[in-house]
Backbone bond lengths (Angstrom), bond angles and torsions (degrees), N, CA, C in turn:
res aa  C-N    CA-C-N  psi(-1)  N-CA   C-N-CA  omega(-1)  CA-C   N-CA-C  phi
1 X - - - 1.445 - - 1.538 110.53 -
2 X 1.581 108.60 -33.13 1.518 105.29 178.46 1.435 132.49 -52.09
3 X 1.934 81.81 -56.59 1.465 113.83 150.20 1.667 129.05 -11.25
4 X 1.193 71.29 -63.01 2.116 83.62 178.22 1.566 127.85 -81.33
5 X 1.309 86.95 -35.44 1.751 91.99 175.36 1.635 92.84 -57.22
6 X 1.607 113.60 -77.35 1.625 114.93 -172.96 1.536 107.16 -31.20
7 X 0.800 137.26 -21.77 1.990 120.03 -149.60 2.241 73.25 -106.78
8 X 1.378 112.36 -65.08 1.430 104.48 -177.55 1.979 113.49 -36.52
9 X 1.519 102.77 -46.54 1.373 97.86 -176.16 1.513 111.60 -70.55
10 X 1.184 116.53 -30.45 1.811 116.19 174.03 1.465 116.38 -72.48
11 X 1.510 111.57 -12.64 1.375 109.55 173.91 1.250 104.92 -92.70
12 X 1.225 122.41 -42.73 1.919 116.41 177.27 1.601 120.26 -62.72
13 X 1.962 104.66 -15.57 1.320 96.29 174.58 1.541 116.09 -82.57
14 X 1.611 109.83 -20.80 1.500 127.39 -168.89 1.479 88.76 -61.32
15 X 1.078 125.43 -58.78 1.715 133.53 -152.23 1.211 96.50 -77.61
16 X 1.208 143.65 -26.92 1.576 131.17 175.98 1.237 131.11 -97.74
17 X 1.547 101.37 1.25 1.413 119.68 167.67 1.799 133.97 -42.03
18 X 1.717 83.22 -44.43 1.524 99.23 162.34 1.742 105.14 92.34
19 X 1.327 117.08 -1.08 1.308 118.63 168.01 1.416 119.16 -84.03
20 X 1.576 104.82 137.97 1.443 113.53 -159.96 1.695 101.67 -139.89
21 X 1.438 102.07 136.86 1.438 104.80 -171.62 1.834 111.26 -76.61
22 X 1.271 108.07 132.09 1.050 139.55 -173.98 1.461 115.79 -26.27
23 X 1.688 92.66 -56.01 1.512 107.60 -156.48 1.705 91.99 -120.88
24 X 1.316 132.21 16.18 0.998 148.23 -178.29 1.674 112.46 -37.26
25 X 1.120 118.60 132.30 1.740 117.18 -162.60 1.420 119.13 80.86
26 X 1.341 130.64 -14.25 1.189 139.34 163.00 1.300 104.05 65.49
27 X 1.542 128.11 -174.99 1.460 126.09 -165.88 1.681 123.78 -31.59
28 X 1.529 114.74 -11.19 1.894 119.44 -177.92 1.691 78.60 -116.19
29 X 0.872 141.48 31.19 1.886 126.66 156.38 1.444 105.55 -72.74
30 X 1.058 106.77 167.07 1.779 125.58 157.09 1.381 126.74 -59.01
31 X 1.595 105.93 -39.70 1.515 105.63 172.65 1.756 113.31 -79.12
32 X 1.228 128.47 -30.80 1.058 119.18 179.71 1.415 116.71 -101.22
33 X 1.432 113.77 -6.95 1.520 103.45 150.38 1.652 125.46 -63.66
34 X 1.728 106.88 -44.63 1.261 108.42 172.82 1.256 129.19 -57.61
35 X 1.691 107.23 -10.90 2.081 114.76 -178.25 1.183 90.49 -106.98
36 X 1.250 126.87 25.97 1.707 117.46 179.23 1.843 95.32 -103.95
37 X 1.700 111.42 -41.53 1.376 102.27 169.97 1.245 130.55 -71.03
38 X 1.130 135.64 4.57 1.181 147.20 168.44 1.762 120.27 -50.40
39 X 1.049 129.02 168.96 1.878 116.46 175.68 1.925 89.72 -171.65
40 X 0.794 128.86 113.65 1.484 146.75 -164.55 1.629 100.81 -87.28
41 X 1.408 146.74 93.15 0.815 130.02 122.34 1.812 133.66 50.32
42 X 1.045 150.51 102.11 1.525 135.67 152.41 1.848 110.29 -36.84
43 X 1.244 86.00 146.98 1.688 91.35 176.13 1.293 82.52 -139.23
44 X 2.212 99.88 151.91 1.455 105.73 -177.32 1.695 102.20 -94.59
45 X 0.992 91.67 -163.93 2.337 103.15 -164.65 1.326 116.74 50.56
46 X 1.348 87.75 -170.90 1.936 86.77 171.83 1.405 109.05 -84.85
47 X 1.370 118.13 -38.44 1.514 104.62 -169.46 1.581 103.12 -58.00
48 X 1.169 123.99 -21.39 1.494 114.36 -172.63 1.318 107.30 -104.52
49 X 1.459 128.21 18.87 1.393 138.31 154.64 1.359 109.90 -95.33
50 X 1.773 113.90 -18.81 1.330 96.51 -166.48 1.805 93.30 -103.05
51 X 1.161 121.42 -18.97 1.757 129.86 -178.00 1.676 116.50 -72.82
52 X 1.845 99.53 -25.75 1.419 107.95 -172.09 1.676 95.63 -86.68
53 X 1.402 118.08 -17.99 1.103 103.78 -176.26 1.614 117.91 -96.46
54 X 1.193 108.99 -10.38 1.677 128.45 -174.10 1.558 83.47 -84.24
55 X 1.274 134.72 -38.15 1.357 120.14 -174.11 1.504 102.19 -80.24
56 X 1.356 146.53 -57.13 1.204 140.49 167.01 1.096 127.30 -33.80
57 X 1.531 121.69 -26.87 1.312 118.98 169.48 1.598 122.86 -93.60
58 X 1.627 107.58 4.69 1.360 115.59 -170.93 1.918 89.83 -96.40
59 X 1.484 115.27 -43.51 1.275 131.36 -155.45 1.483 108.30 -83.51
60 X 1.084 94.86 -48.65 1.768 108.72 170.22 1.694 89.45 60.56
61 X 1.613 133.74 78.57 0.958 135.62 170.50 1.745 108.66 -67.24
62 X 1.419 91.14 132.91 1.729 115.92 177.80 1.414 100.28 -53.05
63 X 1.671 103.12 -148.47 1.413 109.38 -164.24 1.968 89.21 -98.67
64 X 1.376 106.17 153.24 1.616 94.59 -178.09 1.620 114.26 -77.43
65 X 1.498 119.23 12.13 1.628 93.33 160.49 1.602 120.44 -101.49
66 X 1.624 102.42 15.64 1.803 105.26 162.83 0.956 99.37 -112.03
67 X 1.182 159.75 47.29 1.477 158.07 127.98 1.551 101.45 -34.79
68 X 1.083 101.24 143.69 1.762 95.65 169.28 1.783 105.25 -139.25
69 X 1.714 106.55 -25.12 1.575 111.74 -156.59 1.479 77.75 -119.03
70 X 1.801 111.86 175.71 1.754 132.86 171.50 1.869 86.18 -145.95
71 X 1.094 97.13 138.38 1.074 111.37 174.00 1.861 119.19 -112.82
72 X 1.435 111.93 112.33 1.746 88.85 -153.93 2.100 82.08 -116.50
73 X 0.956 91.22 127.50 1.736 111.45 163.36 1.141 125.92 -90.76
74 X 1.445 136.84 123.88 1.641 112.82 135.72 1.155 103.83 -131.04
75 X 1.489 108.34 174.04 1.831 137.95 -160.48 0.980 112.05 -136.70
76 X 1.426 97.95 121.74 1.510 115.04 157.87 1.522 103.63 -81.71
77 X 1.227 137.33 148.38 1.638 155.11 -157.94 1.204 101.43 -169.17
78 X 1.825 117.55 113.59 1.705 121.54 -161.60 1.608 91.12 -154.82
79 X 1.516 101.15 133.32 1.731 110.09 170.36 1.745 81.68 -116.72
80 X 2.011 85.21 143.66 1.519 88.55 156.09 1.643 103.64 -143.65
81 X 0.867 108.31 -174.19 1.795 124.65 -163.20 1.601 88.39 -102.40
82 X 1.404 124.04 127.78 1.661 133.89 158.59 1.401 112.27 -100.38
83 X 1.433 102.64 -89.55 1.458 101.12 176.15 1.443 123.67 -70.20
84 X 1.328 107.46 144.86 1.651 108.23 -173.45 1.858 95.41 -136.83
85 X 1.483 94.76 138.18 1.528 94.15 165.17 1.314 146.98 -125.70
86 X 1.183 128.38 162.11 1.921 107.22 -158.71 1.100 118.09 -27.27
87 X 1.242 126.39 -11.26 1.903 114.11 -164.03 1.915 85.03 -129.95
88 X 1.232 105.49 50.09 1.708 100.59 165.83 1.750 117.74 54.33
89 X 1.005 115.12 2.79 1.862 107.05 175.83 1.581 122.63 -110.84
90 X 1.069 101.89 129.54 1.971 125.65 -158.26 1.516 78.54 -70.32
91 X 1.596 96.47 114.51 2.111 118.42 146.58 1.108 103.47 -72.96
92 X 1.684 142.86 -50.88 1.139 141.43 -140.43 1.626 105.81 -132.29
93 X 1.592 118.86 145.61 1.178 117.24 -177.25 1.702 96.33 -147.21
94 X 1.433 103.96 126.75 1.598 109.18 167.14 1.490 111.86 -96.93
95 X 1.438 143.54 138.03 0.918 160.76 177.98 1.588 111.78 -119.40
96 X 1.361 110.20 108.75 1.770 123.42 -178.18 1.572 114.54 -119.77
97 X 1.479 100.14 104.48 1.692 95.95 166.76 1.435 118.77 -105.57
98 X 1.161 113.91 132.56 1.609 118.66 -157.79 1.590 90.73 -126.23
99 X 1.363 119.26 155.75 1.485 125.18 -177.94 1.435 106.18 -148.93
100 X 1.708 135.89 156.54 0.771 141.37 -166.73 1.687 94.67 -147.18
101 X 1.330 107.02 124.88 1.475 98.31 -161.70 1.758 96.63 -147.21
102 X 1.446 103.87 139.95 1.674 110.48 -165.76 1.573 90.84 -113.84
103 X 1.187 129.46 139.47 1.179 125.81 147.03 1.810 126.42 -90.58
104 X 0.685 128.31 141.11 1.646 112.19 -166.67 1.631 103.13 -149.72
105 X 1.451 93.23 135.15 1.559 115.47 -179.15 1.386 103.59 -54.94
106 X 1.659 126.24 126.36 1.462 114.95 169.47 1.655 127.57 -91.46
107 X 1.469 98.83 10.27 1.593 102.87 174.39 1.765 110.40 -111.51
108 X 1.327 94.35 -15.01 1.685 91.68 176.58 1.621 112.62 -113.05
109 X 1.062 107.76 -37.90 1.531 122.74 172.56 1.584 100.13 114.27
110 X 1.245 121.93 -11.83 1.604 112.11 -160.95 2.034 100.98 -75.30
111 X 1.569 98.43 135.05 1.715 104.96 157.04 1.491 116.94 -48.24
112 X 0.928 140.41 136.12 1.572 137.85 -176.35 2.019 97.80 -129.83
113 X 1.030 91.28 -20.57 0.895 111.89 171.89 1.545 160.68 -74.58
114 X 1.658 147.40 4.44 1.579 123.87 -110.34 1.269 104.70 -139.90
115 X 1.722 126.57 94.81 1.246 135.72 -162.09 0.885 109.32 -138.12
116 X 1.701 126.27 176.57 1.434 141.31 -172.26 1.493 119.01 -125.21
117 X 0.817 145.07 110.71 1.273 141.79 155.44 2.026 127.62 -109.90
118 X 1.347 100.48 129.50 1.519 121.85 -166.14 1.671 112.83 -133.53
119 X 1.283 110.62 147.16 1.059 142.96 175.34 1.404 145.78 -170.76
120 X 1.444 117.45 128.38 1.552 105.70 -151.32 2.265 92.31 -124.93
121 X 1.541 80.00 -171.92 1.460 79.62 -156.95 2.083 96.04 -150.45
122 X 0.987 125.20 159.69 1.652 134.66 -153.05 1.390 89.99 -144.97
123 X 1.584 102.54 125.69 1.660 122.66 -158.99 1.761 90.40 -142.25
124 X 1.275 90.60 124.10 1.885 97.31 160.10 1.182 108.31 -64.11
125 X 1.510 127.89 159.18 1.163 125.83 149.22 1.750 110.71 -97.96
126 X 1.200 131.12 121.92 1.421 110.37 175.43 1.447 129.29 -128.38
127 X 0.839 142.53 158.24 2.018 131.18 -155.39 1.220 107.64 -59.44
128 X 1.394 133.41 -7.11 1.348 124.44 159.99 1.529 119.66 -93.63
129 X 1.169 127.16 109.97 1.544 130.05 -154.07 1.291 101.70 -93.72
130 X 1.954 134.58 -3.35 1.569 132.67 135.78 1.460 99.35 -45.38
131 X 1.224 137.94 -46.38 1.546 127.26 -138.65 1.500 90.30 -89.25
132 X 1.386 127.42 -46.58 1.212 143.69 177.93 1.588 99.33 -44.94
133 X 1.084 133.46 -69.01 1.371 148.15 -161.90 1.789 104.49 -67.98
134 X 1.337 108.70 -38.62 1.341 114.22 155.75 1.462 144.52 -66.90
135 X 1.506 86.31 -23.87 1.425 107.17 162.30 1.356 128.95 -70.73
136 X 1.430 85.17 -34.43 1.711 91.41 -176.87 1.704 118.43 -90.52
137 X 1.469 91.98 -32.03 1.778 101.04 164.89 1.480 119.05 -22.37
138 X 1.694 90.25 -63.15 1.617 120.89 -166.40 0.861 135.89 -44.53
139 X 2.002 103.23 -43.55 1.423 119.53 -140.15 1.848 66.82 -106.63
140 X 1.365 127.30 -36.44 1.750 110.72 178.48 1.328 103.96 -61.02
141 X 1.462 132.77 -20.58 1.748 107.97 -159.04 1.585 81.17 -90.91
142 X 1.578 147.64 -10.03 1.341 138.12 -166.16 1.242 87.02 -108.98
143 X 1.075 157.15 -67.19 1.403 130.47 -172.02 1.533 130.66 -63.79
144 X 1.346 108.61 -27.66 1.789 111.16 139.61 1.600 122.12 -28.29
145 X 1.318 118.45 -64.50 1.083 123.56 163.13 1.335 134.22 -22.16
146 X 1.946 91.90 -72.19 1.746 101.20 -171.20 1.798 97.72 -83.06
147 X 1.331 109.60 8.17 1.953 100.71 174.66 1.487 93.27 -81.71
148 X 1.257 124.14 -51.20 2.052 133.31 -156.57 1.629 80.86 -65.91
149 X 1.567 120.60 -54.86 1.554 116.07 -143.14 2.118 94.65 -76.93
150 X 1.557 114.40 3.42 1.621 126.71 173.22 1.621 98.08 -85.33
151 X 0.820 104.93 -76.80 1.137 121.24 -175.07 1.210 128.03 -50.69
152 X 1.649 123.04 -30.76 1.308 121.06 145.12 1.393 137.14 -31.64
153 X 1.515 91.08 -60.24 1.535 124.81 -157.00 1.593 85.29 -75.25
154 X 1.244 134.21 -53.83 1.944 121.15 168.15 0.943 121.64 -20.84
155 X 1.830 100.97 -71.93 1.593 129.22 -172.73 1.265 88.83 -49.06
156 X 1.418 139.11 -70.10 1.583 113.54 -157.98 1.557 119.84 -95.37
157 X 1.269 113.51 15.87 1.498 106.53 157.68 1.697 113.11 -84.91
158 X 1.503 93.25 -14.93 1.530 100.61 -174.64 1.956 112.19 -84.24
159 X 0.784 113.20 -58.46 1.739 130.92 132.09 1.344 104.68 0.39
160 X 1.604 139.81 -87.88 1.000 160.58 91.75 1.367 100.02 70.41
161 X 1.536 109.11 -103.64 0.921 152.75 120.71 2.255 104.88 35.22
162 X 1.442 88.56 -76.79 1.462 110.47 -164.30 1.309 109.31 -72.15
163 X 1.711 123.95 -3.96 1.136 130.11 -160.86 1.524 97.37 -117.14
């Protein structure tokens, strides 16, 4: 009998907690209808060919006359030299892509929006300078990733937020 009372009282505390899933309703929710009006901007280089597109596939923009938001990015994209060895040549290379990204109302013009998201990544250097170049490819198409999968997660707390 104790038993039961406790599990009833842990369930009435669960439910009044007031936590509510994010993405709740799944593709017909509120939050991902509201990242459906969205339309992202061009970004210049590749990293911002490969981030504008990690965001398009997170956003999956509607048809463009429900657009409501523009989402404008830019990137900083930086290799640097870590390890160095007696005779001057970099073992180690960090790679940091950082973004600064406005979201902005498209009927009023105002930012509602205006944040940063960054992430960097640790690259061998190794005597084959293909492998190097591959290395570094890589570690940009994965930090592309976790920049769109930042920047999402804003956009819809902000989303969220508006409701």
């Amino acid at each position: 009998m104790i038993r039961i009372f406790a599990l009833i009282l842990t369930c009435a505390a669960l439910c009044a907690c007031g936590l509510k899933p994010l993405y709740s309703g799944g593709s017909s929710g509120a939050v991902a209808r509201a990242l459906d009006t969205v339309a992202v901007d061009p970004i210049e280089g590749k990293s911002g060919w490969l981030v504008r597109n990690a965001l398009n596939d997170r956003l999956s923009s509607g048809p463009d006359n429900a657009i409501k938001y523009r989402l404008v990015v830019k990137l900083d994209d930086s290799i640097e030299g870590l390890g160095v060895r007696s005779d001057d040549t970099v073992t180690r290379e960090r790679r940091t892509l950082r973004a600064r990204y406005q979201l902005i109302d498209v009927e009023t013009g105002k930012t509602v929006v205006d944040a940063t998201a960054g992430s960097d990544a640790g690259i061998d250097v190794v005597s084959s300078e293909y492998a190097t170049i591959a290395g570094e490819n890589a570690a940009l198409e994965n930090l592309s990733q976790k920049l769109a999968d930042q920047i999402v997660a804003r956009l819809s707390l902000y989303t969220r937020q508006q409701q």
